[in-house]
PALORO-16904 format. One record per residue: residue number from 1; x, y, z of N, C-alpha, C, O in turn; residue in three letters. Coordinates in pm, whole numbers. Each point is the difference from the previous one (the first is absolute). Example, Ala and Ser with C-alpha at 12.3 -4.5 7.8 and 13.67 -1.06 7.14 Angstrom:
! PALORO-16904
 resi     nX     nY     nZ    caX    caY    caZ     cX     cY     cZ     oX     oY     oZ resn
    1   1319   -569    780    -89    119      0     90    120      0    104     -2     66  ALA
    2   -139    107   -138     82    119      6    -77    109     73     51    111     17  SER
END
This chain:
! PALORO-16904
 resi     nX     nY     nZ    caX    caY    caZ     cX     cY     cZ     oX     oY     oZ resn
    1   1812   3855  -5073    -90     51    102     18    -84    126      5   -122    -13  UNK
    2      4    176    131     58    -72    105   -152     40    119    -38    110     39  UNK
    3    -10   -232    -12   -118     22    107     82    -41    125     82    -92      7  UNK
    4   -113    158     67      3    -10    161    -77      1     83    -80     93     10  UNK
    5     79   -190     69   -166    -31    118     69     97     79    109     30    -47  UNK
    6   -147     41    176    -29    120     48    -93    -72    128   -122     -2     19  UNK
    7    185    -31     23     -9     -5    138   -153     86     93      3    123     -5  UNK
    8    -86   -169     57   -102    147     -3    -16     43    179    -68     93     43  UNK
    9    160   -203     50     36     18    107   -109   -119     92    -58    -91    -59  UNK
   10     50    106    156    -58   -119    130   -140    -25    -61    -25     50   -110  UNK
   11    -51   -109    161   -141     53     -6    -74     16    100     39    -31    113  UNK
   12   -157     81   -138    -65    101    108    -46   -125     98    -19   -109    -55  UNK
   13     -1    123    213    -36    -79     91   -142    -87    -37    -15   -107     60  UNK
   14   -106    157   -173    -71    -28    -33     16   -116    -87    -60   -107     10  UNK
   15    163    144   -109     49    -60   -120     57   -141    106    -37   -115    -22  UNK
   16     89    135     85     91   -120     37   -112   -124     79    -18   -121    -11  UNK
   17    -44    238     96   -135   -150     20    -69    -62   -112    -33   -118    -12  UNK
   18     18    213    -66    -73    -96   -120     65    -82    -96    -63    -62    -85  UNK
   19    229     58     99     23   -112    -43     32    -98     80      2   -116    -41  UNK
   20     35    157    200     -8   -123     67   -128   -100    -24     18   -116    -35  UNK
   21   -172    179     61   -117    -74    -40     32    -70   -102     17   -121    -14  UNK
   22    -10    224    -68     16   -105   -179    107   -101     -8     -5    -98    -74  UNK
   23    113    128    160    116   -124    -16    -52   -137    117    -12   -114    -44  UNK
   24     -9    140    165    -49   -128     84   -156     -9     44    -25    -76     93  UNK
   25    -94    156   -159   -143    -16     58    -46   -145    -61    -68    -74     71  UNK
   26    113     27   -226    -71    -73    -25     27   -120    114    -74    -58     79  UNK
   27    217     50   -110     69   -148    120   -150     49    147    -85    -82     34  UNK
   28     91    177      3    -67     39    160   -149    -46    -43    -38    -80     85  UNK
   29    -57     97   -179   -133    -43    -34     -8   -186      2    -61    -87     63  UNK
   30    178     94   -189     30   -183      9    -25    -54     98    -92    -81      9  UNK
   31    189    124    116     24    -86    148   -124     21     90    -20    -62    104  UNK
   32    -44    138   -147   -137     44     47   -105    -89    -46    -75    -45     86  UNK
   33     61     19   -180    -72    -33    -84     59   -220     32    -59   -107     10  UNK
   34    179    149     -7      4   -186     39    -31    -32    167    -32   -115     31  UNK
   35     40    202     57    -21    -25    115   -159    -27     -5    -53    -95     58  UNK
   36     -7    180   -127   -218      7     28     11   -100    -49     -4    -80     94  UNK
   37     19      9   -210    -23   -138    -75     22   -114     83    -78    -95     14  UNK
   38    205    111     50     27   -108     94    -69     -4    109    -12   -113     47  UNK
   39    -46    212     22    -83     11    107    -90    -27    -32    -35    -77     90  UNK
   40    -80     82   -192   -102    -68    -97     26   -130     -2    -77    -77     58  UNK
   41    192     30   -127     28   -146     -8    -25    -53    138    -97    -75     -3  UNK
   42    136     84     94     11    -37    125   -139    -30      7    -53    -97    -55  UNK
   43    -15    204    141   -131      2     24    -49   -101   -104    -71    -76     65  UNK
   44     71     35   -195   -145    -53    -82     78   -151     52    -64   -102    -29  UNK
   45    204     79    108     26   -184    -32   -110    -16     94    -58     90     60  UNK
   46     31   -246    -53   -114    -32     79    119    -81    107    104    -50    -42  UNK
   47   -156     51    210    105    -33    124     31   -171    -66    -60    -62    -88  UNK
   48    120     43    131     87   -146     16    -71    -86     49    -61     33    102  UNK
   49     49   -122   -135    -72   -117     73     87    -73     58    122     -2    -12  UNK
   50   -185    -52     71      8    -66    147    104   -107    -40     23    -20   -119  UNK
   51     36    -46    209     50   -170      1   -111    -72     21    -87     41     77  UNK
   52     74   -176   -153   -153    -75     67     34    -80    161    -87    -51     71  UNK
   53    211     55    -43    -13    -10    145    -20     81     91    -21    -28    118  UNK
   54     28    173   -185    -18     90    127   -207     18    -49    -87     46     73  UNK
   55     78    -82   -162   -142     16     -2    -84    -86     54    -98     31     67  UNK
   56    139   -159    -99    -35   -108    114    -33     35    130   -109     -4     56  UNK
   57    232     44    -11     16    -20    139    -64    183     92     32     43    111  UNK
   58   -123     17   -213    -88     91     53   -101    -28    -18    -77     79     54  UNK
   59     -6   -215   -141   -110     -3    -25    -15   -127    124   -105    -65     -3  UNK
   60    173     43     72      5    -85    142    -48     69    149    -57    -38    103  UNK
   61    111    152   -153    -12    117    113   -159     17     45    -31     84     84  UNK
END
């Protein structure tokens, strides 16, 4: 008994977006999803403190 795959031709313009989604959306959510985190991160560090000479030398002022 001899099987042969059969070819079933292109697929429909519909078909083809939905596997583009399914082949690169997750990667597109990921990079999404690491950019908000990092912008979160950002915002919660607390600013830099000072040098104690430049703090000094405003509490002179």
């Amino acid at each position: 008994m001899n099987v042969t795959l059969l070819h079933l031709g292109s697929l429909h313009p519909i078909e083809q977006a939905l596997t583009l989604v399914l082949a690169f959306g997750p990667f597109a959510v990921l990079g999404i999803v690491v950019l908000v985190r990092r912008r979160h991160d950002r915002a919660d560090e607390p600013a830099p403190k000072q040098a104690p000479e430049q703090a000094e030398g405003q509490r002179e002022r």
